[in-house]
C-alpha positions as CSV (number, residue, x, y, z in Angstrom):
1,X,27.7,77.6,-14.1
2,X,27.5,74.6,-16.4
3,X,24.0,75.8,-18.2
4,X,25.5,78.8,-18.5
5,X,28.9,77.2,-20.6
6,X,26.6,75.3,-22.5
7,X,24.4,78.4,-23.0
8,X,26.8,80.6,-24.2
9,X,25.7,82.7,-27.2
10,X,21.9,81.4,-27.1
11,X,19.4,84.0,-26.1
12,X,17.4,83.7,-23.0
13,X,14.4,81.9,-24.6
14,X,16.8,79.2,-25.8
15,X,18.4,78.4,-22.4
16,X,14.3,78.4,-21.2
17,X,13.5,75.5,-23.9
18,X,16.9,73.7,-23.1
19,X,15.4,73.6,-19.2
20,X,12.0,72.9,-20.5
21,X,13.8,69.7,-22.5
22,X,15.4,68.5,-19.5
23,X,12.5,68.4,-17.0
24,X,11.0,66.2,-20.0
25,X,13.7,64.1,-20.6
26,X,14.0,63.9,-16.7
27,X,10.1,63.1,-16.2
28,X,10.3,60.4,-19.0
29,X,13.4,58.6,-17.2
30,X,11.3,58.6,-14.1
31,X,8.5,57.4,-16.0
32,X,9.8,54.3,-17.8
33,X,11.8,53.0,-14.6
34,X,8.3,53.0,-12.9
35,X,6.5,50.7,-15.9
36,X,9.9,48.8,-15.3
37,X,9.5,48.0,-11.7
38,X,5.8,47.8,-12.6
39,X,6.8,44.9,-15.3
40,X,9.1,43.3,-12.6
41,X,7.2,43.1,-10.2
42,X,4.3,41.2,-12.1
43,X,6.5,39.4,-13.8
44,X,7.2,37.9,-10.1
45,X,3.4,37.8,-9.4
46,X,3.1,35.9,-12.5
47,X,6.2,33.5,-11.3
48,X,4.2,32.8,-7.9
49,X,1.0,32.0,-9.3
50,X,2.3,29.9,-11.6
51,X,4.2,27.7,-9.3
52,X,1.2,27.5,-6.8
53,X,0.1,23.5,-7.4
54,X,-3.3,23.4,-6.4
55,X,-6.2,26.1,-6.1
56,X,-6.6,24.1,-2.3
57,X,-5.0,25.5,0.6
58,X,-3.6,22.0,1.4
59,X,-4.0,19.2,-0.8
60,X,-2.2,14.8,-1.1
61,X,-2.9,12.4,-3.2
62,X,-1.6,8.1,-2.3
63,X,-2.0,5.4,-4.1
64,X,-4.1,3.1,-2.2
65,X,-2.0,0.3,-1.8
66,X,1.6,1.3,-1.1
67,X,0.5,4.5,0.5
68,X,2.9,6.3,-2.2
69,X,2.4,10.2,-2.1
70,X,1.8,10.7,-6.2
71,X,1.1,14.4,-5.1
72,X,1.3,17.1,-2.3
73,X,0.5,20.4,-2.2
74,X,1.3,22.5,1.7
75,X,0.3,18.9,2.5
76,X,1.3,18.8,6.2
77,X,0.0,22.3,7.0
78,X,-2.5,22.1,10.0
79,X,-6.2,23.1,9.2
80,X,-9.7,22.3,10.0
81,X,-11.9,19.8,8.0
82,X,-14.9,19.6,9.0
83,X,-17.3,17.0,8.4
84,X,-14.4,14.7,6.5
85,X,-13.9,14.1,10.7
86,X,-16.8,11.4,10.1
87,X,-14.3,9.4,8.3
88,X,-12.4,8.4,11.6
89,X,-15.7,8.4,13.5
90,X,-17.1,5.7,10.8
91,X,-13.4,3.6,10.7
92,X,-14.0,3.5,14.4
93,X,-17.5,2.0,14.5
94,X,-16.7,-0.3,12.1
95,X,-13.3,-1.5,14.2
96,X,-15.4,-1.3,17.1
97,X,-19.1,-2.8,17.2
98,X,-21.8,-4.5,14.9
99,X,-23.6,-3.5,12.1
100,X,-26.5,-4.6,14.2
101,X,-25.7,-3.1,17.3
102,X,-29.0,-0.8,18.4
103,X,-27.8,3.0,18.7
104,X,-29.8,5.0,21.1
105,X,-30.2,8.6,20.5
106,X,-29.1,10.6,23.6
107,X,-29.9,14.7,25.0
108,X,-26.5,15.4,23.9
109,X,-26.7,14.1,19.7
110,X,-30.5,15.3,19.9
111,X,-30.6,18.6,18.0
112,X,-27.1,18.8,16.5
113,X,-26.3,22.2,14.9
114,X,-25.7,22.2,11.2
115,X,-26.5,18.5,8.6
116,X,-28.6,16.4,10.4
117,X,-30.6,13.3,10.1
118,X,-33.5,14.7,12.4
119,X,-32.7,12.5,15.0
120,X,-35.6,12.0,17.9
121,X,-35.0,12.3,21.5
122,X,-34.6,8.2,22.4
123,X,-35.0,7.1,18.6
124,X,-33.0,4.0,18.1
125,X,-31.3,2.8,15.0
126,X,-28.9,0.1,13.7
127,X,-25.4,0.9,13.7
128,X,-25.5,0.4,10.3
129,X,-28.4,3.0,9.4
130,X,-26.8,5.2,12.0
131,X,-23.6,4.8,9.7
132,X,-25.3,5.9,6.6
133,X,-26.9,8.7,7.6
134,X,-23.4,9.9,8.6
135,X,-21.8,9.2,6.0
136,X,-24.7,10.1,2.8
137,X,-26.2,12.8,4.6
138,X,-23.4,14.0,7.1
139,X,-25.5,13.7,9.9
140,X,-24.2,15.4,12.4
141,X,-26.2,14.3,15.0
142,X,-25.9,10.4,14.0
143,X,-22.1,11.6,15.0
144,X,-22.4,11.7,18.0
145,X,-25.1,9.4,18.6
146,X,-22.0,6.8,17.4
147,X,-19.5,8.3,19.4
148,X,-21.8,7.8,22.5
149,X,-22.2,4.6,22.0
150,X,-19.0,3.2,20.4
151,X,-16.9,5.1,23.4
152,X,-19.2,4.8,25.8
153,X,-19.1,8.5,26.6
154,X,-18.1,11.1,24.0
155,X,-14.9,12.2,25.6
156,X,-14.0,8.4,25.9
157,X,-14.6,8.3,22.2
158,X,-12.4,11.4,21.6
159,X,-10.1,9.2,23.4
160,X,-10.0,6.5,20.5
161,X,-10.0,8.9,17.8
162,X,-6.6,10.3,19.0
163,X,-5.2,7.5,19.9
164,X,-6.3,5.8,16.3
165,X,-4.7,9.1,14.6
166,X,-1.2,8.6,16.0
167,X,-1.4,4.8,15.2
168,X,-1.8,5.5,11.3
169,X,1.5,7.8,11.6
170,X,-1.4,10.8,11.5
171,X,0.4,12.6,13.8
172,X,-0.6,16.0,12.9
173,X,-4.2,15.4,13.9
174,X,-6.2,16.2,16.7
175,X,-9.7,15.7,16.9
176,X,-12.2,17.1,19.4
177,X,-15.6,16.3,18.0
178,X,-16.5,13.3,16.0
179,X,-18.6,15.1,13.6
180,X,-16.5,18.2,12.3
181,X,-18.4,21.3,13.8
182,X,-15.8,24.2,14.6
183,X,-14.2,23.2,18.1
184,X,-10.8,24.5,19.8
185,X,-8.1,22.1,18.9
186,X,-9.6,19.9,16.0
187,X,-7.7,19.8,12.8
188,X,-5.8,17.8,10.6
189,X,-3.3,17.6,7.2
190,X,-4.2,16.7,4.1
191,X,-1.7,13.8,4.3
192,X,-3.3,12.8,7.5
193,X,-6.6,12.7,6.2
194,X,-5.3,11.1,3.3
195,X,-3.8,8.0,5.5
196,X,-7.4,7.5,8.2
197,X,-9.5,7.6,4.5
198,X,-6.8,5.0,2.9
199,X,-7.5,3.6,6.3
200,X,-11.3,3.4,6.1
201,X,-11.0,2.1,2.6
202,X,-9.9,-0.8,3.5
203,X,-13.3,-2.2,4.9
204,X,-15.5,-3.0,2.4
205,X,-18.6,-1.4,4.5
206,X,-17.3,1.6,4.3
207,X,-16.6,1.6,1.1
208,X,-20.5,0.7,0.6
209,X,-21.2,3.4,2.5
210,X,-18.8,6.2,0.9
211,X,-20.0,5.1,-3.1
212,X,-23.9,4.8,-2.5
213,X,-25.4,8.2,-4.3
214,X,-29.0,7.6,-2.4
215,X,-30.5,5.1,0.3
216,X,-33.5,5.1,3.1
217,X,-33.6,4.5,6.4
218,X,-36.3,4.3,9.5
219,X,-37.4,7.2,10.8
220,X,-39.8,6.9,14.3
221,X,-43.0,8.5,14.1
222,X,-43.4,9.0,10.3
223,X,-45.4,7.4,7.7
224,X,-42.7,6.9,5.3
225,X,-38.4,6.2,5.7
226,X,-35.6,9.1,5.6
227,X,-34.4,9.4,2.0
228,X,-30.7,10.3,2.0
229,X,-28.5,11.4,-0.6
230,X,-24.6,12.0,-1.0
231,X,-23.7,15.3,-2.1
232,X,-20.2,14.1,-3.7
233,X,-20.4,15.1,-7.1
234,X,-17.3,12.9,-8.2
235,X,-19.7,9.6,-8.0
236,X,-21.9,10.7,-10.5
237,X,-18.9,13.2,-12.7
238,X,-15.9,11.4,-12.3
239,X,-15.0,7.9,-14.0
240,X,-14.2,5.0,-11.7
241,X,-15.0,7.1,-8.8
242,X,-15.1,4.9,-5.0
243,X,-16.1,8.8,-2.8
244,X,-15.1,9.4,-0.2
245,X,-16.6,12.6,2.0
246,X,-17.7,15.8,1.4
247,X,-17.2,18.6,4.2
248,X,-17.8,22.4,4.8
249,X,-17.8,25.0,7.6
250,X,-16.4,28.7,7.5
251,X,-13.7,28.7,9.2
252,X,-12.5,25.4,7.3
253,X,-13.8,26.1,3.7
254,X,-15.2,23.4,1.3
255,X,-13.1,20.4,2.3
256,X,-13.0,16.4,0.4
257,X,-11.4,13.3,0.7
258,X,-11.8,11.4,-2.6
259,X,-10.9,8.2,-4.5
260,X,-10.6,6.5,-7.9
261,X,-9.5,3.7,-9.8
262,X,-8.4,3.8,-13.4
263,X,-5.6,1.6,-15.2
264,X,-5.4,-1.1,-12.5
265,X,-4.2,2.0,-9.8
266,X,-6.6,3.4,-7.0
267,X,-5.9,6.5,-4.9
268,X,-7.7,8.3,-2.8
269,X,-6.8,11.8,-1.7
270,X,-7.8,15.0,0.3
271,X,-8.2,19.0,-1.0
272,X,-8.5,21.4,2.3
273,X,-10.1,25.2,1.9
274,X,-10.5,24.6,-1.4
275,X,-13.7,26.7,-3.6
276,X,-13.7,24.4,-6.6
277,X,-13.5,21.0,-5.0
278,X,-15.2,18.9,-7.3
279,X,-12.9,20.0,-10.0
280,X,-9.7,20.9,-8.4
281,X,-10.0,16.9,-7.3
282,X,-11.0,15.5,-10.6
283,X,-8.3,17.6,-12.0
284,X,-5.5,16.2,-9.5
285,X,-6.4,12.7,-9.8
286,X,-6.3,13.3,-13.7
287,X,-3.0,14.5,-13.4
288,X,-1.3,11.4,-11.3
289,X,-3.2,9.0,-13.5
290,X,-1.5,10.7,-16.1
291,X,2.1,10.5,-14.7
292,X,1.7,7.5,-13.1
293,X,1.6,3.4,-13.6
294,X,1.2,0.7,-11.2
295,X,3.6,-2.2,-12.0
296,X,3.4,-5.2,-10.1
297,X,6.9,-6.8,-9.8
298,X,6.1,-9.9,-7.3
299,X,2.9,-11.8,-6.2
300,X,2.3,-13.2,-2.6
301,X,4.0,-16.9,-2.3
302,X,6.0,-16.0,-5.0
303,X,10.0,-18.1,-3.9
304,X,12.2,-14.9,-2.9
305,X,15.6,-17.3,-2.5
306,X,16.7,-20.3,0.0
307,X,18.9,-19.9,3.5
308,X,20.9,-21.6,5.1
309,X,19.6,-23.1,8.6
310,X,22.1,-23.8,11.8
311,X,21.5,-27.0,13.5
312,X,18.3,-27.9,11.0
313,X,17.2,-31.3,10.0
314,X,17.6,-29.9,6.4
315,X,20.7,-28.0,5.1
316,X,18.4,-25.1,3.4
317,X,15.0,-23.5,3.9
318,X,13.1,-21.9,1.1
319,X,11.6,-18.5,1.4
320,X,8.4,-16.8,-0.1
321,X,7.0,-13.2,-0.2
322,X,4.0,-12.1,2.1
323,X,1.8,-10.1,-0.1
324,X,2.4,-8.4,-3.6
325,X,4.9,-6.2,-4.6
326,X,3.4,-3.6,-6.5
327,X,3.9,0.5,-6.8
328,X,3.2,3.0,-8.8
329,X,6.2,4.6,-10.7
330,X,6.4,7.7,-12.8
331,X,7.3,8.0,-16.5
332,X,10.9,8.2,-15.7
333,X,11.5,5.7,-12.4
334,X,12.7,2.7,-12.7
335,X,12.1,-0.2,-9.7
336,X,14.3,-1.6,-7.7
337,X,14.3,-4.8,-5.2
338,X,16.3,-4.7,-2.0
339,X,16.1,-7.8,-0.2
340,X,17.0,-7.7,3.5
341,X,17.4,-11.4,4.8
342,X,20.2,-13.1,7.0
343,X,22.8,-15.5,5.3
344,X,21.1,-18.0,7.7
345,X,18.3,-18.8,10.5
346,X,18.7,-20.9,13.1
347,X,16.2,-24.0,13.9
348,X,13.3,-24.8,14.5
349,X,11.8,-22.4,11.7
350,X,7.8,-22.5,11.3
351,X,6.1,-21.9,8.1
352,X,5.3,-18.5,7.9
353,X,7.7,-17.0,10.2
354,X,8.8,-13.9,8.9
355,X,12.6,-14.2,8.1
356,X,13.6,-11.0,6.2
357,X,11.7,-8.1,3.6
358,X,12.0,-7.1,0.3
359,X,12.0,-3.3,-0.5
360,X,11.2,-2.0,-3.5
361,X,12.6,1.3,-4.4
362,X,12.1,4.3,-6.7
363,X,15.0,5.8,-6.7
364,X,16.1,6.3,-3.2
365,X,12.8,6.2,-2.1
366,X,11.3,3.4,-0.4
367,X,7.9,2.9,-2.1
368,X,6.6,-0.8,-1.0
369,X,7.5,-3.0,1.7
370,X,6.8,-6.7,2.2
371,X,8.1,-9.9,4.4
372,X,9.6,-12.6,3.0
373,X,8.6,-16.0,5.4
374,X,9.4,-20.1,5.8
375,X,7.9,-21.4,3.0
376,X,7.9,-24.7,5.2
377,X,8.3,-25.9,8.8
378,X,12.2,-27.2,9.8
379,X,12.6,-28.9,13.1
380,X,15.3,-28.6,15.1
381,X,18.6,-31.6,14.7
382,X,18.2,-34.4,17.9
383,X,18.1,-37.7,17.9
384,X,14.5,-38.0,18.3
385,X,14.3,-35.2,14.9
386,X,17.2,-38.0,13.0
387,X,15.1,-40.8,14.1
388,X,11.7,-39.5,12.7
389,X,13.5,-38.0,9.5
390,X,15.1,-41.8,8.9
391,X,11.1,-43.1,9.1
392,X,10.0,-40.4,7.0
393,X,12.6,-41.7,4.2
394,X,12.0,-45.5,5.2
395,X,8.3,-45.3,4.7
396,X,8.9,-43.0,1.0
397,X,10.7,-46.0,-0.2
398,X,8.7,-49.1,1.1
């Protein structure tokens, strides 16, 4: 009824073109709000992508020393990690035998699937060379050839590796082989990983171990040694690199834990699942070297402030830090020093008994933590304590 109010007076062939008009106009409507949904939705994709942090599934970054995160990425997501498991099976040799210990090769680490050192049937090795064939070449089979032997059985060494986990706060870590190959039930975070490596880096045989690009060792029933070489790129690529692990199976993708020191500051870190893990790491650490400065506020024995002490043979006791107080702090922080200590201690005080901490903050954050001790002994007030303290002064003054 409408087209035909608006038609009125126009021949038949006009009303057909009017139609013919509005299907167009009708089609082009449909047509632009389909580019617009189009552009909306890849404007979101574009959004998404853009706030994804790292090309690894899982990714950390700490600072060595005050165990600061600098950077996380899904970085208490559970995944697998493959042969970066060594680096617990290593700490734990270390913590628990000699370098010179004689490791026996056993049926069970004989003929290890995957990386392997060749191990024979019986061949014995020193810890030590056991050690870096796991960690240059990734010897699987020098794994658990360690484990055996550290643990006594390989279960009993699962045992310690678990147990070791949850006393680094790694509590979102469970291992069930001490070399990495795709079990049930064995997987970590990258902030996990991130803590056993800082772990590990504190022994200075590991860190031997973790920044030497090429070594030999025995090997029974040959003419010449085992030549080993570590396949982390970052030692040769990356300035002030210190490692730490490569790692790779399917199921958990090309894993790392890696470390550097530039400016004073050291980190080490972890990138799970990740294709491009040489340069997704150098291109992290690059980043929170970048944002980030390590300022040392306090040094160990430096005088923190004096107490009072109850029923002392001296009225006050003077009190010293244990260890320096250092963090890294971004562009924009600025420190801050908490101290936590009682108004007064009660006697007798040894030198070196922890009395209080200091905290040192970044914003609300609390970023380093350190005990503040006696800098001296005070003995208790008695008679016999008056009587020597009147000597002590006699004999100053004689």
């Amino acid at each position: 009824m409408k087209m035909t109010l608006q038609c009125a007076g126009v021949g038949k062939r006009s009303i057909k073109r009017t139609i013919y008009m509005k299907k167009i106009c009708a089609a082009l409507v449909i047509i632009s709000l389909m580019l617009y949904n189009a552009a909306v939705g890849e404007t979101e994709f574009v959004d998404i992508a853009a706030a994804k942090l790292s090309s690894a599934k899982s990714a950390c970054i700490l600072e060595e020393v005050s165990g600061r995160v600098l950077f996380e990425w899904n970085a208490r997501e559970r995944l697998p990690m493959a042969s970066t498991t060594k680096i617990m099976t290593c700490l734990l040799a270390l913590e628990n035998s000699s370098l010179d210990d004689i490791v026996t090769t056993s049926k069970n680490a004989y003929g290890q699937p995957g990386t392997s050192i060749y191990l024979l049937l019986g061949e014995t090795l020193s810890m030590r060379d056991m050690l870096t064939g796991l960690m240059l070449a990734s010897g699987n089979d020098a794994a658990v050839a360690i484990a055996e032997h550290v643990g006594g059985t390989l279960a009993g060494f699962l045992d310690m590796m678990n147990a070791r986990a949850q006393s680094l706060g790694a509590y979102d870590t469970h291992f069930n082989s001490p070399n990495g190959l795709p079990t049930d039930d064995h997987y970590t975070t990258a902030y996990d990983l991130a803590l056993i490596t800082r772990e590990a880096m504190k022994h200075h045989v590991f860190r031997e171990l973790v920044s030497t690009q090429r070594a030999t060792i025995p090997w029974a029933e040959h003419d010449y040694d085992r030549v080993l070489t570590n396949k982390n790129r970052l030692l040769s690529d990356y300035e002030g690199a210190t490692g730490v692990k490569t790692g790779f199976t399917n199921a958990a993708g090309r894993c790392l834990a890696f470390g550097a020191v530039r400016n004073g500051m050291e980190v080490v870190g972890v990138v799970l699942n990740c294709s491009d893990w040489f340069d997704e790491s150098m291109r992290l650490m690059d980043k929170v070297f970048g944002e980030f400065t390590m300022l040392s506020l306090l040094r160990s024995g430096d005088p923190v402030r004096s107490v009072d002490i109850t029923d002392g043979i001296e009225p006050t006791l003077p009190l010293i830090l244990k260890g320096d107080l250092e963090a890294p702090f971004g562009l924009t922080e600025s420190p801050n020093i908490r101290l936590v200590i009682p108004d007064s201690v009660r006697a007798p005080i040894k030198a070196g008994d922890t009395v209080g901490l200091v905290r040192l903050y970044a914003g609300d954050a609390v970023v380093q933590e350190r005990e503040v001790i006696a800098a001296r002994s005070v003995e208790q007030r008695s008679f016999l304590g008056g009587i020597r303290q009147i000597l002590r002064h006699w004999l100053m003054l004689t």
